[in-house]
Every structure is written in structure tokens, then in C-alpha cells.
ZAKE-284468 format. One line per field, with one value per residue (C-alpha): residue in three letters; residue number from 1; x negated, z negated, y negated. Coordinates in steps of 0.02 Angstrom, whole numbers, plus 32768, in hexadecimal, padded with zeros to 4 digits. Each point is the difference from the previous one (the first is absolute). Layout:
r = (ALA_...)
k = (NUM_...)
X = (X_...)
Z = (Z_...)
Y = (Y_...)
This chain:
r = (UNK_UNK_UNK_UNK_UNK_UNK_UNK_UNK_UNK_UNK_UNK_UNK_UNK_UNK_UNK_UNK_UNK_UNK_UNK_UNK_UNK_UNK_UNK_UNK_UNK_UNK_UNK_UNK_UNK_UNK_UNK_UNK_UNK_UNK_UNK_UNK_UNK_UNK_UNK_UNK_UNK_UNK_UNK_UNK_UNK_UNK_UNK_UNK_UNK_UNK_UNK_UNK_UNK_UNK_UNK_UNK_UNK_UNK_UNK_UNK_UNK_UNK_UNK_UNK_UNK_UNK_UNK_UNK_UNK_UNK_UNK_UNK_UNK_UNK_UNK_UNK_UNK_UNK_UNK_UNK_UNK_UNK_UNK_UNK_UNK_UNK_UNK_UNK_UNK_UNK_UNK_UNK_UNK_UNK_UNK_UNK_UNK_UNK_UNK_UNK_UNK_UNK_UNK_UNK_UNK_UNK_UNK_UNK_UNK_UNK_UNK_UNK_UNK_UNK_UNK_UNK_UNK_UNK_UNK_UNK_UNK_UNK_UNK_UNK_UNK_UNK_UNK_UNK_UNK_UNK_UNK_UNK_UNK_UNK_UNK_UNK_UNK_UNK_UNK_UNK_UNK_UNK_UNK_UNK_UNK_UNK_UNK_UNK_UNK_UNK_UNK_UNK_UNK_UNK_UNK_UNK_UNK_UNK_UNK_UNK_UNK_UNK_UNK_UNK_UNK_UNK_UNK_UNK_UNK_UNK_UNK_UNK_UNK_UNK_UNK_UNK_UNK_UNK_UNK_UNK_UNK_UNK_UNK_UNK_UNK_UNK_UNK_UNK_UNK_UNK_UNK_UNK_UNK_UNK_UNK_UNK_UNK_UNK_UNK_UNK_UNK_UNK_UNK_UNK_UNK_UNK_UNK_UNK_UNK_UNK_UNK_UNK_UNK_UNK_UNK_UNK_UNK_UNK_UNK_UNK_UNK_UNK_UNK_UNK_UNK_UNK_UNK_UNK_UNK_UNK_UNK_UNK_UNK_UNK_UNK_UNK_UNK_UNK_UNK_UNK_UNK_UNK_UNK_UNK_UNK_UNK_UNK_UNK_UNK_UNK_UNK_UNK_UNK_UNK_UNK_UNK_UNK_UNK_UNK_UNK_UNK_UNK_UNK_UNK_UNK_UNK_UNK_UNK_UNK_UNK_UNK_UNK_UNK_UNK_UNK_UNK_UNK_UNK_UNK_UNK_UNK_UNK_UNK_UNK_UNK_UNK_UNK_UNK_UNK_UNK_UNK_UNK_UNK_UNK_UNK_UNK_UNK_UNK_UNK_UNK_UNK_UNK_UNK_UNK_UNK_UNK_UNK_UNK_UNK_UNK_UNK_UNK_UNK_UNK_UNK_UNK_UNK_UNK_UNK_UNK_UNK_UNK_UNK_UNK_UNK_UNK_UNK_UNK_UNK_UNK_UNK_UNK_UNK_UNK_UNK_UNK_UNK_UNK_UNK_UNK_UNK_UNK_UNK_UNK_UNK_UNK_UNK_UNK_UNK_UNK_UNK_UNK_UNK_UNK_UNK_UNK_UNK_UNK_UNK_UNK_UNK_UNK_UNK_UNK_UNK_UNK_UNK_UNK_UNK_UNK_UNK_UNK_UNK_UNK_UNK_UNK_UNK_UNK_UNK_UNK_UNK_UNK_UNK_UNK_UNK_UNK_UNK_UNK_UNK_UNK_UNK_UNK_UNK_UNK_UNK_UNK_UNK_UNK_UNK_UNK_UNK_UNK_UNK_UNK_UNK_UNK_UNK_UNK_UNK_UNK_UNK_UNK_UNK_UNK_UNK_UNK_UNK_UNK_UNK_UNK_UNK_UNK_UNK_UNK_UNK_UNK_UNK_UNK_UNK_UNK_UNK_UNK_UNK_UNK_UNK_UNK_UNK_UNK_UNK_UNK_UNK_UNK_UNK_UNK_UNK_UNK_UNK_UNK_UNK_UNK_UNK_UNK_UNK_UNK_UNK_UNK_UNK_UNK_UNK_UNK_UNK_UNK_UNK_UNK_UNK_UNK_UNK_UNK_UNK_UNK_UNK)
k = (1_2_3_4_5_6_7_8_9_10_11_12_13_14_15_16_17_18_19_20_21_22_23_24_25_26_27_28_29_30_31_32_33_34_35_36_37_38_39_40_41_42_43_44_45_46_47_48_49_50_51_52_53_54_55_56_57_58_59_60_61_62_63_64_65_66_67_68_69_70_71_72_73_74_75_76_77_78_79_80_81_82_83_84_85_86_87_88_89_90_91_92_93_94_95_96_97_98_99_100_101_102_103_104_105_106_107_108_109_110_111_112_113_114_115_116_117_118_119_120_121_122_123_124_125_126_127_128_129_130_131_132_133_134_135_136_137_138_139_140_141_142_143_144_145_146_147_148_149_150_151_152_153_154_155_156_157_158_159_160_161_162_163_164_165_166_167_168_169_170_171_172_173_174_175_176_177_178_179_180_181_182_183_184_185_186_187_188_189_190_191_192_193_194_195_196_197_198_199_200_201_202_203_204_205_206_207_208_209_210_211_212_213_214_215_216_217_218_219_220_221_222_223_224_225_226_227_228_229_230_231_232_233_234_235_236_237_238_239_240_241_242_243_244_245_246_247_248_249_250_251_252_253_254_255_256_257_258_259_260_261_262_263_264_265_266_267_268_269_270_271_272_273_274_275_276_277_278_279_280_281_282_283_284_285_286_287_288_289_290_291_292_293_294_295_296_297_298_299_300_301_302_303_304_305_306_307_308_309_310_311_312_313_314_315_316_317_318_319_320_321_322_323_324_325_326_327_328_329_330_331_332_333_334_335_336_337_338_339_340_341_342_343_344_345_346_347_348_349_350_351_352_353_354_355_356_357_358_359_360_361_362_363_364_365_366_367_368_369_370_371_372_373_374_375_376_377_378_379_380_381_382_383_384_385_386_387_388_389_390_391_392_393_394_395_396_397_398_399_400_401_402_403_404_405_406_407_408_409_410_411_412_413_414_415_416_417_418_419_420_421_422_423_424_425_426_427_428_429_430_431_432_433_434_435_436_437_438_439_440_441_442_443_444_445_446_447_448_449_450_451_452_453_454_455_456_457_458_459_460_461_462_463_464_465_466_467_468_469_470_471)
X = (804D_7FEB_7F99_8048_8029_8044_807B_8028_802B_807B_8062_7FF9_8059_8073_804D_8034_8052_8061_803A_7FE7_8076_7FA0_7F67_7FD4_8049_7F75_7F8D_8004_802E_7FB1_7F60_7FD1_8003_7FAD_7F8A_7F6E_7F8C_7F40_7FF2_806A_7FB1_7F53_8042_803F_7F51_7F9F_808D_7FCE_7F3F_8020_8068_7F94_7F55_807A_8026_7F36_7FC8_7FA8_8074_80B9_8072_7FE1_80B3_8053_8078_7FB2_7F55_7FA2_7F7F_7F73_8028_7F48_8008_7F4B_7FE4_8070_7FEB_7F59_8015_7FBA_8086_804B_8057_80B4_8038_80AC_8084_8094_805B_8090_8044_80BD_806C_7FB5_7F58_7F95_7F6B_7F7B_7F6E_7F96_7F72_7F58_7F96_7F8F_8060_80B1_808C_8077_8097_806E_80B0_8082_806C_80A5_8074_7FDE_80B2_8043_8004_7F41_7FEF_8095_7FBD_7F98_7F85_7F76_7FEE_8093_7FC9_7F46_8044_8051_7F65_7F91_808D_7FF8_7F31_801D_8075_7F8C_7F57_8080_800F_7F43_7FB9_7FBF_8026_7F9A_7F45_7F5F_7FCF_8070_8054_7FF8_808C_803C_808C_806E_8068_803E_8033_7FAE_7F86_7F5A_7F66_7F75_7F9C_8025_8049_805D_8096_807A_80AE_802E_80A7_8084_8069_806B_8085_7F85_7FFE_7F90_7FE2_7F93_7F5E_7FF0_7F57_7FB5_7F9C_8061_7F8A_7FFC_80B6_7FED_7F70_8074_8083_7F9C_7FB4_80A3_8038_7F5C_7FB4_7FB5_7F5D_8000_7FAD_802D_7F71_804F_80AF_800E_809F_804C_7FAC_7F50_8038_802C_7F4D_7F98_8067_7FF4_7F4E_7FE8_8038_7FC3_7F51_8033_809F_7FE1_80B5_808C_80C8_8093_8080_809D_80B3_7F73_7F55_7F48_7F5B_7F5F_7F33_7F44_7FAD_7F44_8003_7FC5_8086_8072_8016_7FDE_7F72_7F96_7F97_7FB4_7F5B_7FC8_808A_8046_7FEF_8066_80C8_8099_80B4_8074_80B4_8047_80BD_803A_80C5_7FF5_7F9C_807F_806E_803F_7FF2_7F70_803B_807B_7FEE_8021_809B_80B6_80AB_8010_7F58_8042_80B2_7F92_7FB1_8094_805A_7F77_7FC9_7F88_7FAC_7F5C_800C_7F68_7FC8_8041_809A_7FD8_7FAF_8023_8073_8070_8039_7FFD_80A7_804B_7FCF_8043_8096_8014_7FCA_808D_807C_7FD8_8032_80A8_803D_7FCD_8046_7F63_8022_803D_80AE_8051_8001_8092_7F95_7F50_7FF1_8013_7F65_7F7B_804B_7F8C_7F48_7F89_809C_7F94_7F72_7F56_8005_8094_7FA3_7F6D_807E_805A_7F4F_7FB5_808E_7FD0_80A5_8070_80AF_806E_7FD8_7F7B_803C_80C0_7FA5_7FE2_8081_8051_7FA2_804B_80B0_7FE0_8075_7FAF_7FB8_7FF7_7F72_7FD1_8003_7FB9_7F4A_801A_7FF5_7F55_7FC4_8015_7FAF_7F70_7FE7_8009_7F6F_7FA6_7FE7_7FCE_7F85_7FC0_7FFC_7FAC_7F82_7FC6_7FDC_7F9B_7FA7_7FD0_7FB1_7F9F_7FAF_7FC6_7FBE_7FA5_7FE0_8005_8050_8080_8074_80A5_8038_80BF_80A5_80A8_80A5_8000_7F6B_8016_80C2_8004_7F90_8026_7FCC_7F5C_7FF4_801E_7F7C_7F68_803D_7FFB_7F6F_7F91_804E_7FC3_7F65_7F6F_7FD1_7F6D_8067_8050_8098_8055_8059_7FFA_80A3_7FE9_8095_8008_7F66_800F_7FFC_7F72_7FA7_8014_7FA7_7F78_7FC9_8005_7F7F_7FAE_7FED_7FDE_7F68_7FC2_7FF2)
Z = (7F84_7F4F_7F8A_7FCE_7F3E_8044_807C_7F8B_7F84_809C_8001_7F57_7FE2_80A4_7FB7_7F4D_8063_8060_7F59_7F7F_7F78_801B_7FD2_7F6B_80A6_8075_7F90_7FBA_80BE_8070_7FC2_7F89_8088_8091_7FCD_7FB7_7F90_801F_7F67_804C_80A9_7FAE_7FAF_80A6_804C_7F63_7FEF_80D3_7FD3_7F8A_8069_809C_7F85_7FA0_80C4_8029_7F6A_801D_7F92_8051_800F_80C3_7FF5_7FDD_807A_7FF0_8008_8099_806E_804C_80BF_803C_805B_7FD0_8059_806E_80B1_801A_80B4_806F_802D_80BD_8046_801B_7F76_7FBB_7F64_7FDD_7F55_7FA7_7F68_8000_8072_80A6_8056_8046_80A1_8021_8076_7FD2_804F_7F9C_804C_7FB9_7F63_8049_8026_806B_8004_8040_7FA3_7FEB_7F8C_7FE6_7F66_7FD7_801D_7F38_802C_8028_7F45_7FAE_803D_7F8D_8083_8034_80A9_8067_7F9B_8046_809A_8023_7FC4_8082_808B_7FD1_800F_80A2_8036_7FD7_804A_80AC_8002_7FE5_8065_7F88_8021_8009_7FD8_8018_7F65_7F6A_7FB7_7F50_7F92_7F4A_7FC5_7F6E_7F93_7F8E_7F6D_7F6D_803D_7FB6_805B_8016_809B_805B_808A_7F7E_7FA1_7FA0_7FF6_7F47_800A_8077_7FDD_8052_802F_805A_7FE6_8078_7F61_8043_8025_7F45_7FD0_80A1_8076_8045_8091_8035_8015_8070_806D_8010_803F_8087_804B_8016_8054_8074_806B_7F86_7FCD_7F57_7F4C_7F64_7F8E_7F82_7F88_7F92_7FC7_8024_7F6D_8045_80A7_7FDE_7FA0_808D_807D_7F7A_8003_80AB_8002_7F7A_7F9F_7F40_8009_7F88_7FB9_806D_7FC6_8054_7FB8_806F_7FD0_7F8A_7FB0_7FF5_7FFB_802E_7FDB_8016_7F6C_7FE7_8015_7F5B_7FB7_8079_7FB1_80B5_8017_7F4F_804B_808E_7FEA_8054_802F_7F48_805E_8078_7FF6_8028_802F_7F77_7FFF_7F60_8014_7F8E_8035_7F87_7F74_7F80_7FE4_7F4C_7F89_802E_8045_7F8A_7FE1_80B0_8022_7FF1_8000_80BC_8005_7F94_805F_809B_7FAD_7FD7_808E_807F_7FB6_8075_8056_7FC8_7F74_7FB8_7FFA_80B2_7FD0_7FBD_809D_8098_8084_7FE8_7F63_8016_8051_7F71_7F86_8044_8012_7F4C_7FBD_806D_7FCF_7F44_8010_8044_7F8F_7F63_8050_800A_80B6_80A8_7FCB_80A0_801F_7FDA_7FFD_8014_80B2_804A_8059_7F90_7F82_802E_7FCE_806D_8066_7FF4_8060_7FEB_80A6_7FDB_7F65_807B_8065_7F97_7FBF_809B_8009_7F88_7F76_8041_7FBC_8055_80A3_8001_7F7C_8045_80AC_7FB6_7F9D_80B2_802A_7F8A_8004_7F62_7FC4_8010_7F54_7FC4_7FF4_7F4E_8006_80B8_7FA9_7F7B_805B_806F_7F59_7FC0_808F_7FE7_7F48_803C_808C_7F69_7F9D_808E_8030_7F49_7FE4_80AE_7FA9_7F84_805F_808E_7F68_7FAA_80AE_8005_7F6B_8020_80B4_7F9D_809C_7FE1_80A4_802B_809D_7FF0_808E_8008_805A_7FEA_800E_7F60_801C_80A7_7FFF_7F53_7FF2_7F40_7FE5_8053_7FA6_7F47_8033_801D_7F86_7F71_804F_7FEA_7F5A_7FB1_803F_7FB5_8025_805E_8091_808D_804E_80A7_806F_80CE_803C_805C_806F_801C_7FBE_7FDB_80B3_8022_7F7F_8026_80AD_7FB6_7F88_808D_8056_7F5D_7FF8_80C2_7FE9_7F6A_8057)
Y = (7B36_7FB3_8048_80B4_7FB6_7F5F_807F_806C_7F6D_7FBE_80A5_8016_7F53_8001_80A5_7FB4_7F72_8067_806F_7F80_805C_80A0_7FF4_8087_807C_7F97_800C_80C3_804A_7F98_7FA8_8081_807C_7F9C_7F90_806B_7FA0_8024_8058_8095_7FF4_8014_8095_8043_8002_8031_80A4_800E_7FE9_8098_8059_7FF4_8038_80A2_804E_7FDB_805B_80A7_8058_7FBB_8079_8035_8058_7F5D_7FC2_7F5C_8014_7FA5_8024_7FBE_7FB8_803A_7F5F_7FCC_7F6B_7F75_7FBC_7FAC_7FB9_8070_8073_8018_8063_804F_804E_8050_7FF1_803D_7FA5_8070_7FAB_7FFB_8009_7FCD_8044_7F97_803F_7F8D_7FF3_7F84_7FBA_7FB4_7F8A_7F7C_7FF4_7FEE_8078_801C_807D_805D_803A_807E_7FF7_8070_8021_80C4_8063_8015_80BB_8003_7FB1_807C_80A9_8063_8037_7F6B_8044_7FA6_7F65_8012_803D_7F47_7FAE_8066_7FCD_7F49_8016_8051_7F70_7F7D_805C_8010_7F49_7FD6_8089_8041_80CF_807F_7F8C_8058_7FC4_801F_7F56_7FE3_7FE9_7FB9_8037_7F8C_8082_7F8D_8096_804D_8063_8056_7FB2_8067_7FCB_7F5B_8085_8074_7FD6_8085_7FBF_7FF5_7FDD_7F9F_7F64_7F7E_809A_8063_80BD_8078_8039_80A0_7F81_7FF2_8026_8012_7F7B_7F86_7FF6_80BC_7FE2_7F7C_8038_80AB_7F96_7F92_8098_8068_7F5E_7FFE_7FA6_7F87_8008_7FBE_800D_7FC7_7FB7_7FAB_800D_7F73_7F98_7F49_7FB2_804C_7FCF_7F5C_7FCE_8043_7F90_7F73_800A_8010_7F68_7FB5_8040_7FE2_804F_8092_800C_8056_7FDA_8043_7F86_8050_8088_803B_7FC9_8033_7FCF_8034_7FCC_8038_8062_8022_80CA_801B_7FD5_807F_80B9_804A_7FA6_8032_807A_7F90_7FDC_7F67_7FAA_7FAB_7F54_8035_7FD3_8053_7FB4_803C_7FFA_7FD6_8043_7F7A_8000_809D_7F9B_7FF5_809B_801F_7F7A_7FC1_7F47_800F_7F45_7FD5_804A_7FB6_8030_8001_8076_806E_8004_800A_80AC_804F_7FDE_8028_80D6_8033_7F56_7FCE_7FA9_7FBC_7F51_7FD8_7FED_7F64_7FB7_8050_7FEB_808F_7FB8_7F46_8005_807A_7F6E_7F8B_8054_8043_7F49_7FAD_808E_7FEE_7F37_8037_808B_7F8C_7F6D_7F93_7FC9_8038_7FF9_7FD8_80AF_8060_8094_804D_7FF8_80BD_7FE5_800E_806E_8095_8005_7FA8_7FB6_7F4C_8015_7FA1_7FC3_7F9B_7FA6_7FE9_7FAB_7F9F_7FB2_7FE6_7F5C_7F83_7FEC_7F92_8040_8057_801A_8078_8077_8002_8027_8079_804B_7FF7_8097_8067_7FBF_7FBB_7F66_7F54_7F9E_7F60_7FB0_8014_80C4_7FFA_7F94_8084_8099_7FA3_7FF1_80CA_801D_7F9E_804A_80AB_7FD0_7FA0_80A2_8068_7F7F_7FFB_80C4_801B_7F85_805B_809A_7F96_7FA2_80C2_8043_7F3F_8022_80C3_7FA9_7F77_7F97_7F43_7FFB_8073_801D_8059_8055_8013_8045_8019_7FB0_7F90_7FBF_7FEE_7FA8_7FB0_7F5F_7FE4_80C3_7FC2_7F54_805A_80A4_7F7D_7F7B_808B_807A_7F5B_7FE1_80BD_801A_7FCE_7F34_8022_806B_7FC2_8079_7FDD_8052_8049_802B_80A5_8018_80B3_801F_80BA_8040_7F7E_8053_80AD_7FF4_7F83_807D_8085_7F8C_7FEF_80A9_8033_7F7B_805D_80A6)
């Protein structure tokens, strides 16, 4: 693409030609809102930098919801590791089994992967949830051969939820999201429960080493691949990000003699960066609608750059240019369809970008869809346009956190390991995130970044080989 300024000034001036006697409205509600000068994105990592250093600090409240913890992930892949190992990834609704065999610095898999039964994910006891999981282990180990090994396999387990680390291998749950309930595992080990589980379904000989997250999951695959990748990103529904530390600077970690060279992978938790008034600054009418309408979701920063609200953007953007007038008046009325909250999903702004603008066709395709009334062309370059300036901002915003975790690395070089669906299906997402990352860090560093497909069940059974090597 063109240089991100000389885009941005395309779909800046394409939108005041297609509204040309609206422009105070263009102006206040659209460019105000998603095109972030520098000066605010600087702020957003500086507020990060401070945010990151407050939950570090020896004296951080240890009771707060929000307070991370140390991985215990001390190291990343160096090369040398073979061998079959195991991971199982629960993050959302699906759960994903994996046997994955490392050899000579390359990997190959085998996969499960099944949607978890909602009742599994409603009922207040864990133990029909880890009950499935231990089935779909069973299932896979069946199909591999894999039953009943004289030697015990090793496995890493991806529980992407709040959880209190306190060994690489032991993990309290903290609290549930993302509609899950089995609310009696809170505040016990998320990996007793699941070793409990595999051996009441027998015949597997198996061991869990390692409990991490995606965004830990995805920066050990990313530097598998690739050395100087020191920065994981789940840019996906939701948002996070992840880096090394030098131990001294981890709370745990104060009373270890010896080892203050050593560094630790820390994940930041910055989807909840944010709450109060904080990024007051940031936020617009359709965040604030967004928080009011939405009690109960996470709503910190993310909501400003992850998938789960792109879509609602959109849509309240597009619905505030109808009931004012602005444009889309072919409609009679608000089409039924995406009257509810979050009835415009992201992947249908992924979609509609991935064609480049060329009228009507592509966004009437589809409107189709959703038995939504055809446009003319006019409103149909408009709404390509909205949804570009919604993807700008995440882009921008996603930035500034990447650019805050560059400068605690400090590497001239850095690699930034990432997965998730926006990243992933949204090429101008990409194109903004490493036009802007470059832009915020300091001049001397140089940011890119490895796609990791899947990365966080890659990463669970590469730091089980980590960690089987280490023994």
C-alpha cells in the first residue's frame, strides 16, 4: 500500500466527497474519533509503560483482580529439542489436542479440534468440562498410538483465563470469562484438575509440565521460528500482549540470588489496561455507548482495538449517519438485522476489505447476506470507508501497546510474534500495526512481524520440550 499518511489522507478526502455538505458531522464523529494523532498514541504507551512498572512493583496490591504474574517461562526454544510431545489449547469456545512431533527444528502435528458442548461451559462444576477435554486427549492418543507409553508423555496445557501463576506447572484459576462458569475451580490449580481428569479416563500416560496462555504460547512458537522475536500479540475477538523481563525486576523473583541476568516471559494483560478514566482521552461516543450497553464484558482498552468490537463500531458509526440523516437514506428503516449489539461481526469488515473499493458490488454482496436492501454507490464507498477508519484506529491503538513492550525489551531488533483473527484476515489492520509500531518506537529500533498461525498450541508442547530437556 501507500504510505499509511498518504492512505489515510485518501479516505480522509474520499469521505468529504461523498458528504460534501456535512462536514463539521465528518469532522467531530468520524476523524476526531479515528485518526489518533501521535501525541495520544505516545500517551497510550507511556500510561502502559506506567501501568506495566505499578503491577511489577513489590508493593502492588497482590489482591487486585488485575495484577499479573510471572509466566516462569525462563527461556525460549534453542534448537535442540526432539521428540513427541503433547498440548491441549482451551481459550473459547473450541478445544484443541495436539501431538506434535520436534525434530531438527521443524514440527509436525497432529489435530483435534471440537466445539466444547455450551452445557460443559454453563455448569458450575469444572469436572464434565475436564472430563471432555481428557476424552478428546484420549481420542487423539487412540489415533496416534499413543496409549498406555512406557514412558510418560509430556504435556502443555493453554488455559487461556485469569489465572494466578505460581510454577510453570501450577496455575490457580482467578476467575472465568467468555460465558464460562465451573465456577468451583476458582482458586485452585488448573492443572490438578486436568491431570485428575486424564487419569480417571486411563490408559494414557501423560504429564503436564507447563500452563501458560495464547500470548505465551504464541511468542515461544514465534521464536521458534524466528530468534529475535521477543514480543508475543494476540491481535484476535480479544487482545494481549506478552515480553521477556530480566528477573530482577519480577516481584517473585527478588529473593533469587544468582540469577538477576536471567529473564522471565511476562504477560502484560493489557486488554484490561484502561478501566476508569484512565484513557479517558481515547474514548468516543460509540465507546462509551459500547460500555453501557455491554455491563459485564471486559471493558478496558480492547474495546478500542479488538475484534469483538470492530464490528459494533462499525455498526453504531453507520447507524449514527442514518438516524441524523447524513447518508444511507435509501433505507426506509434501520435494517432489522443489525439492530442488536454485536449483530455486525468483524469478520464481515475483514471481508468487505479484503476486495479492493470498487462501488457497489462488494459491499451489496454483502448486504445480500443479511437480507439487507441494496445501496447506491455513494453510500456503498461510504460504508468501505467506516470500515476502514474503524480498522485505522485499532491498528493505531494496537501500536502503541506493541511500541511500550519495544521499549521495556530494548532490542534494536525486535520480532513480534502474533495470532489471531484480525491480524490474520485484515491486511490494512496489518499494514497500519507495522506502519505505526515503526513510527513510535524509538529511531534506532526496527519492529516486524511473524505470523504465528495457531501458535498457542504450538507453544504449549514446545515449552513442554523445553522443559523435559531441562530436567
Amino acid at each position: 500500500m501507500a504510505s499509511l499518511d498518504t492512505y489515510i489522507g485518501t479516505v480522509r478526502s474520499d469521505i468529504l466527497k461523498i458528504i460534501p455538505d456535512s462536514r463539521s458531522f465528518v469532522e467531530e464523529h468520524l476523524f476526531q474519533v479515528f485518526f489518533l494523532p501521535d501525541e495520544k498514541l505516545n500517551k497510550v504507551k507511556d500510561l502502559l509503560q506506567a501501568e506495566i512498572d505499578k503491577r511489577l512493583h513489590p508493593d502492588a496490591d497482590l489482591n487486585d483482580p488485575f495484577t499479573f504474574y510471572p509466566s516462569f517461562v525462563e527461556q525460549v526454544p534453542d534448537g535442540s529439542e526432539n521428540g513427541k510431545y503433547l498440548a491441549i489449547d482451551l481459550g473459547g469456545t473450541k478445544c484443541r489436542t495436539l501431538v506434535v512431533d520436534v525434530n531438527n527444528k521443524t514440527t509436525s502435528q497432529n489435530i483435534i479440534e471440537e466445539t466444547i458442548p455450551m452445557d460443559y461451559i454453563r455448569d458450575e462444576s469444572a469436572s464434565n468440562l475436564f472430563d471432555y477435554i481428557a476424552d478428546q486427549l484420549h481420542r487423539l492418543l487412540t489415533d496416534c498410538k499413543l496409549l498406555n507409553t512406557p514412558t510418560s508423555l509430556k504435556l502443555g496445557f493453554t488455559f487461556s483465563f485469569p489465572v494466578k501463576q505460581l510454577a510453570v506447572d501450577k496455575a490457580e484459576v482467578i476467575n472465568w470469562t467468555k460465558h464460562y462458569k465451573c465456577s468451583d475451580l476458582i482458586g485452585k490449580d488448573v492443572v490438578d484438575k486436568l491431570e485428575d481428569s486424564i487419569r480417571k479416563r486411563g490408559e494414557m500416560n501423560v504429564k503436564c509440565t507447563a500452563v501458560i496462555n495464547d500470548t505465551i504460547g504464541t511468542l515461544i512458537t514465534g521464536a521458534f521460528i524466528d530468534p529475535h522475536c521477543s514480543i508475543g500479540l494476540i491481535s484476535g475477538t480479544g487482545t494481549n500482549g506478552c515480553c521477556f523481563e530480566p528477573v530482577k525486576n519480577i516481584r517473585e523473583y527478588r529473593n533469587t540470588n544468582g540469577r538477576e541476568e536471567k529473564m522471565v516471559a511476562i504477560d502484560t494483560r493489557w486488554n484490561n489496561f484502561g478501566y476508569g478514566d484512565v484513557i479517558d482521552f481515547l474514548m468516543s461516543e460509540y465507546d462509551r455507548e459500547i460500555t453501557r450497553d455491554t455491563v459485564g464484558i471486559n471493558m478496558g482498552i480492547e474495546k478500542l482495538m479488538c475484534g469483538m468490537f470492530i464490528g459494533e463500531n462499525v455498526r453504531r458509526v453507520l447507524h449514527k449517519m442514518y438516524t441524523e440523516g447524513i447518508s444511507f437514506t435509501s433505507w426506509k428503516s434501520w435494517p432489522s438485522q443489525w439492530k442488536d449489539v454485536f449483530s455486525l461481526d468483524t469478520s464481515v469488515v475483514s471481508d468487505i476489505l479484503s476486495h479492493p473499493l470498487n462501488g457497489m458490488v462488494i459491499v451489496n454482496k454483502y448486504l445480500s447476506k443479511f437480507n439487507i436492501d441494496n445501496l447506491p454507490e455513494n453510500d456503498c464507498r461510504l460504508l468501505y470507508r467506516v470500515c476502514e477508519l474503524v480498522v485505522i484506529r485499532a491498528g493505531h491503538v494496537t501500536a502503541a501497546c506493541v511500541a511500550c513492550l519495544v521499549q521495556r525489551v530494548g532490542k534494536e531488533v525486535i520480532g513480534v510474534a502474533v495470532d489471531g483473527s484480525v491480524f490474520k484476515h485484515t491486511s490494512l489492520y496489518r499494514d497500519v500495526l507495522n506502519d505505526k509500531a515503526n513510527t513510535l518506537v524509538d529511531h534506532k529500533q526496527k519492529v516486524y512481524f511473524v505470523p504465528c498461525n495457531d501458535g498457542s498450541g504450538l507453544g504449549a508442547a514446545l515449552i513442554a520440550a523445553m522443559m523435559d530437556k531441562s530436567d
